[in-house]
N, C-alpha and C positions, 0 to 999 in steps of 0.2 A: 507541442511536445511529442504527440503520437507521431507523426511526420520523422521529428529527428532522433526517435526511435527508431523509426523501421530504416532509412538513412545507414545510422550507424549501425543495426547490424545486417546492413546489405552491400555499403559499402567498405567502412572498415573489420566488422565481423563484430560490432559493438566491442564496449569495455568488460562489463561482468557476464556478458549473454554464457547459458548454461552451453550451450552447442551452437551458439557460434554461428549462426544463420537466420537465414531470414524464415523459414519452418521455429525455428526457437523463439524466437520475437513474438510470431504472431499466436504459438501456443503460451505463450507467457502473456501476452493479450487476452486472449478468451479465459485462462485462467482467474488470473488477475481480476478481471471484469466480472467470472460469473461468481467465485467468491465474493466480492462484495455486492454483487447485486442482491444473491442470498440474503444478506446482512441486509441490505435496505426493503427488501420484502419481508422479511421476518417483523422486523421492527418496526413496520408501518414507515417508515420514514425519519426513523432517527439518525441511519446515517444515509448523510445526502446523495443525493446524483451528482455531484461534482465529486464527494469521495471514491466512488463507484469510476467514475472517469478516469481520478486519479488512480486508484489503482489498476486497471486494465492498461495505462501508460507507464507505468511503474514495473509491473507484469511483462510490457511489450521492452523496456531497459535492460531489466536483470534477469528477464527469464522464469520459465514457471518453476523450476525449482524451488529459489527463493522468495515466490510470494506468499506463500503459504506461513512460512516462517514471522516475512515481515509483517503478515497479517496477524497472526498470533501477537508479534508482539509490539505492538498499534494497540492491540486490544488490554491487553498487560498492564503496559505504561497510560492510558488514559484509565483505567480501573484503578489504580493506584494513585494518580493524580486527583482523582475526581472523589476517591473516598478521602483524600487528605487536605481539600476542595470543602468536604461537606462536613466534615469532622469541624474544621475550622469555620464554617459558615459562611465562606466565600461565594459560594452559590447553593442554593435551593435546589431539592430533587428532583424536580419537575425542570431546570431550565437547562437547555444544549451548548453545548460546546462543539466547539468544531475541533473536527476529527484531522484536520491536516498537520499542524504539527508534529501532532503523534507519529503520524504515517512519515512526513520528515526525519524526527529522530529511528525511527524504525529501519527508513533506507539507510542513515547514515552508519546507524550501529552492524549492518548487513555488509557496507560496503566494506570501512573498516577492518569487520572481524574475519572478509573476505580474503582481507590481503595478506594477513598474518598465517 
């Protein structure tokens, strides 16, 4: 995925890249990447090194603009989920979930609200 990031915005200028260059890609890369690495050092390891990946590739797609935002709201909609998760007893406070969907719905709502 990181590959046909940098790809598209080197060769076609990517789809939502903020500026449109391969300088944009790779700051939406280190972006991307060092926001959630934050997150997985702070937390000891509650959000994984594959989330951490994924976003630094997510980052390297849309640009550091919009990771921050999508990061924000990953974090939003799994905090909402997971309080209506435990409210209902569907899982325990102590067990993990995985944080990719979230960050799914979170690109998709970015790209979206992108276009409008």
């Amino acid at each position: 995925m990181l590959l046909e990031g940098i790809l598209l915005a080197a060769v076609e200028d990517g789809v939502y890249m903020e500026f449109r260059s391969l300088p944009g890609a790779a700051a939406g890369f280190f972006v991307g990447g060092c926001v959630c690495l934050t997150g997985y050092l702070v937390t000891g390891g509650g959000i994984g090194a594959g989330d951490v990946k994924l976003f630094a590739v997510v980052g390297c797609y849309l640009g550091y603009g919009s990771i921050l935002r999508i990061f924000a709201d990953t974090m939003i909609l799994a905090g909402a989920v997971c309080i209506g998760l435990l409210i209902t007893g569907k899982v325990q406070r102590k067990q993990n979930l995985p944080l990719s969907p979230f960050v799914a719905a979170a690109v998709m709502r970015e790209c979206f609200f992108r276009q409008l």
